[in-house]
N, C-alpha and C positions, 0 to 999 in steps of 0.2 A: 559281750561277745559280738564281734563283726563277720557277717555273712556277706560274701560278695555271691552275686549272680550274674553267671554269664548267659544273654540272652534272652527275651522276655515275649517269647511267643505260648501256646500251649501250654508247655510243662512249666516255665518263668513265671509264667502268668496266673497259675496254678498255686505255683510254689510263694510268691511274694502275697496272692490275697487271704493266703490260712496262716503263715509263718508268725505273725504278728501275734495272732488269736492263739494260737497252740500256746509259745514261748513268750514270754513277760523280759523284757530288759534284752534283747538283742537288737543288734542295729542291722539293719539289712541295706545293702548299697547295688542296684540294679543298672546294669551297662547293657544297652538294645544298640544294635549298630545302625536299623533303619528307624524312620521318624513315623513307624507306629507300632502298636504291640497287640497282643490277642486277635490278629486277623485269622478267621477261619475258611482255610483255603480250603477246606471241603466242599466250600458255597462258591468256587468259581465258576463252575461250569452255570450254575442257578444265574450266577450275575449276568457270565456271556448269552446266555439264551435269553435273555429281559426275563427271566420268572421271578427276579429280586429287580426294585428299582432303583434303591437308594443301599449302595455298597457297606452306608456305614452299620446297616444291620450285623454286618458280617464281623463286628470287633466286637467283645462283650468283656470288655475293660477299657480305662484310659488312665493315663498319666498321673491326672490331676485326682481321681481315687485314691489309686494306691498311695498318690504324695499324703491324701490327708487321711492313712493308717501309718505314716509314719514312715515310711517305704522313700531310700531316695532314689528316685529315677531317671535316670541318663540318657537321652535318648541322642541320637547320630554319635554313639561315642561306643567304639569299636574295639573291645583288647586285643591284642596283637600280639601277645605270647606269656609263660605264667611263668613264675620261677618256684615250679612246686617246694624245693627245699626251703629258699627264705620266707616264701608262704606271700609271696605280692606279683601283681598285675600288672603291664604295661598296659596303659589305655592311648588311643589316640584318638580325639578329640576330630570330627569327620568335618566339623564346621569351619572351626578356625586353623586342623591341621597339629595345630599344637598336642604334645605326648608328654603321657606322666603317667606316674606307677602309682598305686594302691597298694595295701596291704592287707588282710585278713587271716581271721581265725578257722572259719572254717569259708569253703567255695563251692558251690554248685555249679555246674555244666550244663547247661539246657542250652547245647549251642546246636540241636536241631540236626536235618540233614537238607541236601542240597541236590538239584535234580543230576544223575549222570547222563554226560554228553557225553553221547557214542562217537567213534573215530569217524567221522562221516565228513568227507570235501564240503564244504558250503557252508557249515552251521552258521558262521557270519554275515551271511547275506541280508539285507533287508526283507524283514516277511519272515521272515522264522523264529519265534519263539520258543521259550519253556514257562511252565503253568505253574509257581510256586507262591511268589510274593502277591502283595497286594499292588505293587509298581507293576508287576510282569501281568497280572490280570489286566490292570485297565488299558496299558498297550497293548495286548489284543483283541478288547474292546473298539479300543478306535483304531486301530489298524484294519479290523474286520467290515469296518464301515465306509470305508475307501471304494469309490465305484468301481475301481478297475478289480475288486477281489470277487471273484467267483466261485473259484474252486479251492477247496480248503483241506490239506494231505495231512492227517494225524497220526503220528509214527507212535505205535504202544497201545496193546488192547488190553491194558489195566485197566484199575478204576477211573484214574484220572482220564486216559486216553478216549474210556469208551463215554462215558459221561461229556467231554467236552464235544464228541462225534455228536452226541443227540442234540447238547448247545446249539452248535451250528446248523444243522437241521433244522430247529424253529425259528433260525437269521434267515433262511431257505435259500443258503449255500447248496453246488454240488461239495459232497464229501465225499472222499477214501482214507480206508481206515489199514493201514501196512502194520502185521504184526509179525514177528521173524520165530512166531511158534505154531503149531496146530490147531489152537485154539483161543478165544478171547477168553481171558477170563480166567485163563488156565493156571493161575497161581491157587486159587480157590474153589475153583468148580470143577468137575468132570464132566466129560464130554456129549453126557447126557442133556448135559444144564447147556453147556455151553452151545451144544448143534442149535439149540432149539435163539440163543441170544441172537449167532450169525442169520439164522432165518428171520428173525424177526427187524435186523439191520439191513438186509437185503430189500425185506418188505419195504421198506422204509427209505429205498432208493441209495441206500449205501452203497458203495464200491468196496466190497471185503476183502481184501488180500492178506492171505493168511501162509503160512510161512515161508516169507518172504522178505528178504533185508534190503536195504536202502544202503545203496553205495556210495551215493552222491547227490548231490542239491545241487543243481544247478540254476544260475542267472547272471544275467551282467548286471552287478550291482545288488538286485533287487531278485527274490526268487522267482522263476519260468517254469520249471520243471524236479520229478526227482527220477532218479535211478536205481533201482533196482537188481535183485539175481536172474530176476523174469521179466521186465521191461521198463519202458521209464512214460512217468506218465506227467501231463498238464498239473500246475500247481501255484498260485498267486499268494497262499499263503502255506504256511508250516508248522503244525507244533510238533513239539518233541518232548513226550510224555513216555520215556524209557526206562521210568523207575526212578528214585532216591538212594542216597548214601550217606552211613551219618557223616557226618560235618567234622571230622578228625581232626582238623589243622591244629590245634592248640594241643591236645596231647598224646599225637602220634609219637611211636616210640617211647612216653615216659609213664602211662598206666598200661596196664593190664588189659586186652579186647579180645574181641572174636578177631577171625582174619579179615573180615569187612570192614571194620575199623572199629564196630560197636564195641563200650564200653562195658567191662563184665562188675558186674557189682554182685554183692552181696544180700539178704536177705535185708537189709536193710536201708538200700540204695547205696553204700558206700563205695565206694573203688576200692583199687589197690592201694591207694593213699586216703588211710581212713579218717584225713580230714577234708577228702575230696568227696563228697556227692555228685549225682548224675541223673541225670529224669530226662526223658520226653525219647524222640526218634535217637539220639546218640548213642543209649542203652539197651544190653541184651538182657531183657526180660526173663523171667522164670515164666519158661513156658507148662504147664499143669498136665498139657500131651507129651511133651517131650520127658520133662520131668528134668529141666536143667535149661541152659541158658541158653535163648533165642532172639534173633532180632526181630521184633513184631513193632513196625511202624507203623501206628495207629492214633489219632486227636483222642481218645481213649483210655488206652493207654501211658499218653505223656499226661494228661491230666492228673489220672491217678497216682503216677509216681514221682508229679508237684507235688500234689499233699502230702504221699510218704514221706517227702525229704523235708516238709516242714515238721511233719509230725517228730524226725529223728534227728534233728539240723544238733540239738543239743544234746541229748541222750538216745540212743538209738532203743523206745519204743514200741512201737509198729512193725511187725512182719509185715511184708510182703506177698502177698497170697495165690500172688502168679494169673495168670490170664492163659483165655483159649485161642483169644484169634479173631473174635466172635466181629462179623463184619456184613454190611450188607452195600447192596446197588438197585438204582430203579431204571431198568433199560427201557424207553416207552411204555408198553404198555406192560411189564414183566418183572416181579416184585422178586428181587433174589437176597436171601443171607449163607452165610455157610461159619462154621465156627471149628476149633481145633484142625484136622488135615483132609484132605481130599485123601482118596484112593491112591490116586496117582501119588503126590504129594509123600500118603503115608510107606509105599513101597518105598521109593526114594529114599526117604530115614531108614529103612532098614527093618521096615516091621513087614510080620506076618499077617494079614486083616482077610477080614471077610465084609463082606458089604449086604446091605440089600435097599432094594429101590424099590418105592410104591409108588402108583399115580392114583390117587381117586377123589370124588366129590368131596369139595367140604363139609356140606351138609346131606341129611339125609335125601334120598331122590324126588321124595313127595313134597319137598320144598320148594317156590315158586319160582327161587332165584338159588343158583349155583354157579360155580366153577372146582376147576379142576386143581390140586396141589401135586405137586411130584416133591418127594423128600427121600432123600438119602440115606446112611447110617454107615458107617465105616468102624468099626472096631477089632481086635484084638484076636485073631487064631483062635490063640489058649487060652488069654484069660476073659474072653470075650468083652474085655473094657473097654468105652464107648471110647471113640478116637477122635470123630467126627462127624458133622454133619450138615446137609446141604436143604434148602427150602426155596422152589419155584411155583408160582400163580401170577395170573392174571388179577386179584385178586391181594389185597396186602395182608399176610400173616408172617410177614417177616421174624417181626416182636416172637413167633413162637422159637425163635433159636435159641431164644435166652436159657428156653427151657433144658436143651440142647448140652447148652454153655455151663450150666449149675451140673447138669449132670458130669459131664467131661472132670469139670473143678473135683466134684464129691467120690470120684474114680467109679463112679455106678458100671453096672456090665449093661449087656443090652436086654439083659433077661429082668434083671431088677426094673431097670426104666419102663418097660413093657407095662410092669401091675401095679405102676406108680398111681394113686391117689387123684385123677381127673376128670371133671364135670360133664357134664352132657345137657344138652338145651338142644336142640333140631335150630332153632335162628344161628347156633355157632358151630355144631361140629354132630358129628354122631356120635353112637354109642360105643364103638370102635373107631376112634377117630381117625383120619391118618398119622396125628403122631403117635400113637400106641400099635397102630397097626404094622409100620414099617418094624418093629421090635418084637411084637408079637409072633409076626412071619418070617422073620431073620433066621437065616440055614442054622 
């Protein structure tokens, strides 16, 4: 049997170093359109701030691996469109230009997503990037290192937007941080979490501009300034960190998606052509909160449902077990996760929730060294089912979301989770920890 793969980041990367091990006698033929694969663009802002020196930490695969598991690997060679009926590929060949078709039994989709560029005058300008590829990181590495760049305008207080804001911070750039919502962070946190990130970006000599959209980019040639619904301010350089979209070109209109474009599969990764698989950012997930299909773009994620598709590339297998969401960020000095829906978020879907929020010491008070945690809980009116949950410190107890995360999966309420089974030591937590106690104390 011949497997083609389209794309060979994350989920590609994933799916070609287990496929071989799972399945005996398949041939798998891997087409990358750029000349590297497994870059972990989670690690860009580490790169641009110098906390990584040597970038090639950031790949954890190569080529010449997967060629000796048997895996053939193609790399600057680009498909350019599928003919799901006769079941073959068009490829074009990026070096020498030259095009030729493939054929396969079955084909995987790991074609990723792509950042969205907002309708905004300028994006062309010299000085303005977006943060996705391993090409797009190192041009604004040296671009940032250009004496005339001072000031540096980050449009998108995501993860990626806010993470590269602290990057340039340690280049000891000025920075503004324009996001067109109320909040940084607002995909995943509530306002709680959030007031406290903006104060600590302020501290830190940010310029926070918060809901408020960019009209324009302006420079002659090269970018001088941006604009604004509320003013236009100095700017030498630009990224534009607006979010992702999966990568639809190849089979918009001919499978099955959400209306974003993500792919809708099955319990077993298949599509609507169940000899088309799909993994990584292109696919909508079985979300375990929703309890049905969600686009959660996550390194994570597409990892995981690499392996599924190798595991079910020949007989489907493997369930699919669904995911929460479960995600974390390190703003300076301010250790955040959140997992399944925000408050906010969970209204939006349509749910009834009740919340509650605790702040207190991690450890007991008679210990010599503390800090504070604030954590969240979001669940369910009626059936008090845990929905989600959020985790801030000074302090890193991120990892405690997991806990969070298992609960969400196992549909625990928040009364169950409360008299759940947990340790006590004073060096780690009290007798009532904060996380039993935000469940504990829940209306």
């Amino acid at each position: 049997m011949k497997v083609i793969v389209v794309g060979n980041n994350h989920a590609g990367t994933a799916f070609v170093n287990n496929v071989t091990a799972m399945n005996k006698n398949v041939e798998v033929v891997s087409y990358e359109k750029s000349d590297n694969i497994s870059f972990l663009a989670c690690g860009i802002a580490l790169w641009v701030g110098n906390v990584i020196k040597d970038p090639q930490g950031l790949f954890y695969a190569n080529a010449t691996d997967l060629q000796k598991k048997g895996i053939t690997v193609n790399m600057k060679h680009e498909i350019i469109g599928v003919d799901y009926d006769a079941k073959n590929v068009t490829v074009k060949d990026l070096t020498s230009g030259k095009e030729f078709t493939d054929t396969y039994d079955k084909l995987v989709l790991a074609t990723g997503s792509i950042p969205i560029c907002p309708p905004i005058e300028g994006v062309d300008l010299e000085g303005v990037f977006f943060s996705k590829t391993y090409q797009q990181a190192s041009d604004i590495i040296n671009y940032a290192k250009l004496p005339h760049v001072k000031e540096v305008c980050v449009i998108g207080g995501g993860y990626i937007g806010i993470e590269l804001v602290e990057a340039f911070h340690q280049l000891g750039k000025k920075i503004r941080l324009i996001e067109g919502t109320p909040e940084p962070l607002g995909s995943y946190f509530d306002p709680t979490f959030t007031d406290v990130v903006t104060s600590s970006l302020k501290n830190h000599q940010v310029h926070v501009n918060l809901d408020e959209r960019v009209s324009q980019i302006k420079g002659d040639k090269k970018v001088s300034e941006i604009t604004t619904d509320k003013g236009t301010y100095p700017a030498d350089m630009v990224i534009i960190a607006t979010g992702f979209r999966p990568n639809n070109t190849l089979y918009k209109g001919q499978l099955k998606t959400l209306e974003n474009g993500a792919l809708i599969v099955n319990k077993y990764l298949q599509t609507s052509d169940p000899d088309v698989y799909a993994c990584g950012d292109c696919v909508a997930v079985l979300s375990n909160v929703m309890q049905g299909s969600d686009h959660i773009a996550l390194a994570t994620n597409a990892v995981r449902t690499g392996i599924l598709c190798a595991a079910n590339i020949v007989h489907p297998v493997r369930e699919f077990d669904g995911v929460q969401g479960s995600n974390a960020i390190k703003v300076f000095d301010l250790n955040m996760a959140s997992t399944g829906l925000s408050e906010i978020a969970a209204k939006k879907r349509g749910f009834q929730v009740l919340t509650n929020e605790v702040v207190d010491n991690a450890r007991p008070e008679f210990m010599p060294t503390n800090a504070q945690v604030r954590v969240k809980v979001v669940y369910d009116a009626t059936t008090r089912r845990l929905l989600g949950a959020q985790i801030q410190s000074t302090e890193n107890h991120a990892e405690t979301i997991h806990t969070f995360s298992l609960a969400i999966a196992k549909k625990m309420t928040i009364d169950e989770l409360a008299l759940t089974d947990f340790f006590f030591l004073p060096h780690y937590n009290k007798p009532v920890s904060w996380l039993t106690l935000v469940c504990l104390t829940a209306p």
